[in-house]
N, CA, C and O of each residue as an XYZ file, in Angstrom:
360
protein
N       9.742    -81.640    -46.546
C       8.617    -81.099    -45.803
C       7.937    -82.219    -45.040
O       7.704    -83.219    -45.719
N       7.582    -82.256    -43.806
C       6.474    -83.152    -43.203
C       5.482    -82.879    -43.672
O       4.790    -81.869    -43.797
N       5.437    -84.263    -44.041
C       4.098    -85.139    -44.826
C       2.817    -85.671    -43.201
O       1.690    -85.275    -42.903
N       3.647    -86.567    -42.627
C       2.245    -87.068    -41.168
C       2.336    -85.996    -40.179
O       3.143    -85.215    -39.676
N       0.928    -86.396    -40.145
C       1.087    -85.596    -38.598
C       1.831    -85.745    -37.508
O       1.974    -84.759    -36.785
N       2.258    -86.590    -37.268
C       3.224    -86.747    -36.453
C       4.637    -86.343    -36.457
O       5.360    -86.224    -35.468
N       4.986    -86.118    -37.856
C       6.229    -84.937    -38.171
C       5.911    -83.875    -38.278
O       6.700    -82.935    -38.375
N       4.398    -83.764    -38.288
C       4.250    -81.962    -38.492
C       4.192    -81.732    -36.716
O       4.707    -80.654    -36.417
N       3.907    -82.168    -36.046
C       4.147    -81.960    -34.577
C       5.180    -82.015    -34.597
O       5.681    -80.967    -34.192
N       5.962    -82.836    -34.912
C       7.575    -83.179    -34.008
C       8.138    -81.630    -34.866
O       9.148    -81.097    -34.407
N       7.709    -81.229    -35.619
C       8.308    -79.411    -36.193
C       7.915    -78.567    -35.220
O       8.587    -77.711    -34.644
N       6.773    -78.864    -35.070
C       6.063    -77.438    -34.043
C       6.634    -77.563    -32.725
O       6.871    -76.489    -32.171
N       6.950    -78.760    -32.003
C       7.784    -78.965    -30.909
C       9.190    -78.809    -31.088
O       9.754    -78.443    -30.056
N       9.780    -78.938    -31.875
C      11.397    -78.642    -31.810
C      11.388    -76.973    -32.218
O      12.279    -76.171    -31.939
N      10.329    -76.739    -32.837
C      10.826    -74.755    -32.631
C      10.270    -74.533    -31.127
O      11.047    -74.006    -30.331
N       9.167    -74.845    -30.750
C       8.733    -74.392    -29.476
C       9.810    -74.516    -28.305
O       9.981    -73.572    -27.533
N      10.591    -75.805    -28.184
C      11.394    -76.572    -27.434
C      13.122    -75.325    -27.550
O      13.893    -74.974    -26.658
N      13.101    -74.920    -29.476
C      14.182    -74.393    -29.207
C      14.433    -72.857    -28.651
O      15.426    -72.233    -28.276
N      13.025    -72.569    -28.789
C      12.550    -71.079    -28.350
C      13.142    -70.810    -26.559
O      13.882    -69.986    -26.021
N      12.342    -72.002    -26.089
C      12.738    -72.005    -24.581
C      14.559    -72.748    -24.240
O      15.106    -73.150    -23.213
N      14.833    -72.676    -25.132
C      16.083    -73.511    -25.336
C      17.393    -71.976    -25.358
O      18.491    -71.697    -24.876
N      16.402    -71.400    -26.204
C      17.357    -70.209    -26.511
C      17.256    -69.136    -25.357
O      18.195    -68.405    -25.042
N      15.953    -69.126    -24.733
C      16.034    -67.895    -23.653
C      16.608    -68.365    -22.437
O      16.353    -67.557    -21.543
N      17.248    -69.288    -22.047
C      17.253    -70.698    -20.892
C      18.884    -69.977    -21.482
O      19.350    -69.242    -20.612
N      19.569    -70.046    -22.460
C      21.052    -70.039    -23.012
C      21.118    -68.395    -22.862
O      21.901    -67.971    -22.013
N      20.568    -67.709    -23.412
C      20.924    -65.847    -23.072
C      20.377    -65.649    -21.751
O      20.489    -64.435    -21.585
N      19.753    -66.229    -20.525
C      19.499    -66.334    -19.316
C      21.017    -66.520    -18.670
O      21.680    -65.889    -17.846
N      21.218    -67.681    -19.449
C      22.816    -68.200    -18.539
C      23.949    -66.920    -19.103
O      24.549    -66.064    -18.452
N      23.939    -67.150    -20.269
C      24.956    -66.010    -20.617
C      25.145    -64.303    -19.881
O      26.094    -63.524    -19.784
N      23.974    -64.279    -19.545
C      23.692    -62.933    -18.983
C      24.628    -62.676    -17.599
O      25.476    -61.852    -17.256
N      23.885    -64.027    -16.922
C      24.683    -64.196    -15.712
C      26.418    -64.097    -16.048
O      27.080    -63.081    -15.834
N      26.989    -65.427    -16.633
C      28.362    -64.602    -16.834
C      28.763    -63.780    -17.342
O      29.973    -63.728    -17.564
N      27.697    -62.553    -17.834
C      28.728    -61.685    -18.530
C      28.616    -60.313    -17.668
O      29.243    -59.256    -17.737
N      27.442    -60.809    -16.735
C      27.795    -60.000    -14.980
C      28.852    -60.216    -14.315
O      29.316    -59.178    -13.844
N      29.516    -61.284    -14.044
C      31.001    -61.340    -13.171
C      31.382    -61.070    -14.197
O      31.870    -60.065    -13.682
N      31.787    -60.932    -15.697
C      32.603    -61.040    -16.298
C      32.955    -58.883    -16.572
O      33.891    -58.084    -16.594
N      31.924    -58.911    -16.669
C      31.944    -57.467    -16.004
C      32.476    -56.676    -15.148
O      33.189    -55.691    -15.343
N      31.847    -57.463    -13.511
C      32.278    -57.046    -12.127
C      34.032    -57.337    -12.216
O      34.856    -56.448    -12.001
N      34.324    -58.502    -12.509
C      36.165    -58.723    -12.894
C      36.649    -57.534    -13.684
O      37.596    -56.878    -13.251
N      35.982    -57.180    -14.955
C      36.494    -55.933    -15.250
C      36.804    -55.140    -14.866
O      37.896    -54.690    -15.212
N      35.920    -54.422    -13.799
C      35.721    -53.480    -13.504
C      37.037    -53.319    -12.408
O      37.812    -52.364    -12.343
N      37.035    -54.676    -11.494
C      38.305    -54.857    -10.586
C      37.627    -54.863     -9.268
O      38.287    -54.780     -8.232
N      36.506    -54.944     -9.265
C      35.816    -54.390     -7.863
C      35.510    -56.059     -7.195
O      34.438    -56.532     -7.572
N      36.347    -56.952     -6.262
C      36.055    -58.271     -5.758
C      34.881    -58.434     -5.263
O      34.149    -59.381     -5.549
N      34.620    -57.581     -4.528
C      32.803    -58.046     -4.133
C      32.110    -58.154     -4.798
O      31.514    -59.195     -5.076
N      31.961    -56.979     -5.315
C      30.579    -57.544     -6.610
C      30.837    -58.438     -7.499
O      29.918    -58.984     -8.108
N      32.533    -58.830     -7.792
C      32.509    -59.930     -8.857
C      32.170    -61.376     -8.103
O      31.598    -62.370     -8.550
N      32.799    -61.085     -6.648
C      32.205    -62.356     -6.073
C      30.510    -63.047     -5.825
O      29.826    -64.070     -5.806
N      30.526    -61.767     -5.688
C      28.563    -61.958     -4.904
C      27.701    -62.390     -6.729
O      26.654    -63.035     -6.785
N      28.584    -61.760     -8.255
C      28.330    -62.211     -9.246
C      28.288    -63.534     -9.372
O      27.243    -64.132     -9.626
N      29.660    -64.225     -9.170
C      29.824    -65.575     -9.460
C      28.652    -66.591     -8.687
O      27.964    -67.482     -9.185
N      28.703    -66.154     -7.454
C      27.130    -66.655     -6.395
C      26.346    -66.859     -6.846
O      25.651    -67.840     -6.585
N      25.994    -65.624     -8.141
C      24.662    -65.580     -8.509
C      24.644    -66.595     -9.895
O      23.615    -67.193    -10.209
N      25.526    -66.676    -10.444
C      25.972    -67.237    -11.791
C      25.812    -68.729    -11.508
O      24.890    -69.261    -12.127
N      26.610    -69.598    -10.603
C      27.099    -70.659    -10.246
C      25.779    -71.821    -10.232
O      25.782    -72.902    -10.821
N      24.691    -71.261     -9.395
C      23.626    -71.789     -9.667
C      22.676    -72.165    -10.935
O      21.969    -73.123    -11.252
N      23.126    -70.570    -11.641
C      22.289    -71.174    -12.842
C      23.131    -71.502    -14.273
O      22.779    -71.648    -15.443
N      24.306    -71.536    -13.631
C      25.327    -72.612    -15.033
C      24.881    -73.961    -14.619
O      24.759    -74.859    -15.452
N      24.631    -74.136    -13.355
C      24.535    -75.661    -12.999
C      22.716    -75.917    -13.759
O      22.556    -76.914    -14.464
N      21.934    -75.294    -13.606
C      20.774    -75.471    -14.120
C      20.523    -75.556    -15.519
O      19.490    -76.040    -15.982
N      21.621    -75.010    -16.314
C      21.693    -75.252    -17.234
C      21.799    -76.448    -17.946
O      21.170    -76.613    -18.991
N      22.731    -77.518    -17.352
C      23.036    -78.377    -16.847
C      21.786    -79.593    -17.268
O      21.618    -80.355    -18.220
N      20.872    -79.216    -15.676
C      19.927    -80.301    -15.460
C      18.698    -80.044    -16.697
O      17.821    -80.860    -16.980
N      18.873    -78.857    -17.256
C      17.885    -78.176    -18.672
C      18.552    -79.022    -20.125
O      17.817    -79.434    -21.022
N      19.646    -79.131    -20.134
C      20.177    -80.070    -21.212
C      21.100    -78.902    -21.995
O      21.543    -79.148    -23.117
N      21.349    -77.672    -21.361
C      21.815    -76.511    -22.019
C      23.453    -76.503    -22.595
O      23.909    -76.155    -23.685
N      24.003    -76.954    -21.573
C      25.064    -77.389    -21.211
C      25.382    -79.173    -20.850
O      24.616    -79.973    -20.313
N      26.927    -79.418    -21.420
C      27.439    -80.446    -20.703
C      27.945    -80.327    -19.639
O      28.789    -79.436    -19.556
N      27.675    -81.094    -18.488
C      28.429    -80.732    -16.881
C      29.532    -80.779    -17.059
O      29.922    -79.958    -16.229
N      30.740    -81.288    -17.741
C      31.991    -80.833    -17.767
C      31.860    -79.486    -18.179
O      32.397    -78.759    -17.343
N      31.304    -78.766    -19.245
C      31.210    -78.073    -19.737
C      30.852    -76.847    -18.499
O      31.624    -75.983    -18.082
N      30.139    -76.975    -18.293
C      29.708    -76.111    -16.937
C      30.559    -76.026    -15.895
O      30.857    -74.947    -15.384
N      31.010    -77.153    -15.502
C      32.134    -76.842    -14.088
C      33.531    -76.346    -15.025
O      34.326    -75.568    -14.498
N      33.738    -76.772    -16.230
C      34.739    -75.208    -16.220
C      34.511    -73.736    -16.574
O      35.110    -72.721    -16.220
N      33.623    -73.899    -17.258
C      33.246    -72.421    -16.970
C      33.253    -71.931    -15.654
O      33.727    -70.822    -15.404
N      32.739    -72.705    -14.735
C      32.383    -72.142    -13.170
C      33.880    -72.187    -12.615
O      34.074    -71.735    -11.486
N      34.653    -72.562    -13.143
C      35.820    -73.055    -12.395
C      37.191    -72.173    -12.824
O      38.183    -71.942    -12.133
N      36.837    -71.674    -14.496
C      37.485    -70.301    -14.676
C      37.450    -68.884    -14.224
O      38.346    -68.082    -13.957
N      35.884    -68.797    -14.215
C      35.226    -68.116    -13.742
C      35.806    -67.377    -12.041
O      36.026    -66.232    -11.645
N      35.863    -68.556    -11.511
C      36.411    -68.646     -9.863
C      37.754    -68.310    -10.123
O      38.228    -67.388     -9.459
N      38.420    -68.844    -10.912
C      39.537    -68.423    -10.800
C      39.907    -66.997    -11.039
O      40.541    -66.359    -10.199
N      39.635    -66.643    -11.835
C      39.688    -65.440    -12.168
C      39.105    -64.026    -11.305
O      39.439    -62.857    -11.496
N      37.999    -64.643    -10.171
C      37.879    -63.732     -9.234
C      38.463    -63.894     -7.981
O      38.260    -63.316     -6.913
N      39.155    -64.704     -8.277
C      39.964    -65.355     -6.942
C      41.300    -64.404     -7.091
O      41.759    -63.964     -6.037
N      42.027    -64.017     -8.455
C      42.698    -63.725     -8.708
C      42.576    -62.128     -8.237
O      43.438    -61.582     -7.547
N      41.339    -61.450     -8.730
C      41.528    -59.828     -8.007
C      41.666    -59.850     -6.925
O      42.445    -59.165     -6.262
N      40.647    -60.950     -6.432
C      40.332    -60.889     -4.950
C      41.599    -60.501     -4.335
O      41.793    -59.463     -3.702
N      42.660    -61.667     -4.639
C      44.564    -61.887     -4.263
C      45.391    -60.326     -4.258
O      46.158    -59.875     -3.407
N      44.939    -59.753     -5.469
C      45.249    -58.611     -5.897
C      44.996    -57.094     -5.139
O      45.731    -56.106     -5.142
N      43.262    -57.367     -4.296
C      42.846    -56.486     -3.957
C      43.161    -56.039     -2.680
O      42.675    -54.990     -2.256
């Protein structure tokens, strides 16, 4: 248990920190699981105009500490591929 005050803060900041940590992570997830959707569905535009919308905020994730940037450009980079692929198809 924190004993100083200064560990009883550094508690109240790492839940506060992980609170916004966690809605910042189901924010991003949301986004891909919109193209991941629109790909389902088979429909290229909307999976494309998805990834548009996605691409930006995997990268923000990023500069938030959410993600590692390798980590992020493949997601973004499967992601592409995979709508690149109906697109080919459509």
């Amino acid at each position: 248990m924190a004993n100083t005050p200064g560990s009883r803060k550094r508690v109240r900041k790492a839940a506060h920190r992980t609170e916004i940590n966690k809605s910042r992570r189901t924010r991003m997830r949301g986004f891909i699981r919109k193209v991941e959707e629109a790909i389902a569905s088979g429909d290229a535009a909307v999976a494309s105009a998805a990834l548009k919308a996605a691409q930006p905020e995997i990268m923000r994730s990023v500069t938030k500490g959410i993600l590692h940037k390798n980590t992020a450009s493949r997601k973004i980079s499967r992601l592409s591929a995979r709508v690149n692929a109906i697109s080919a198809t459509a």
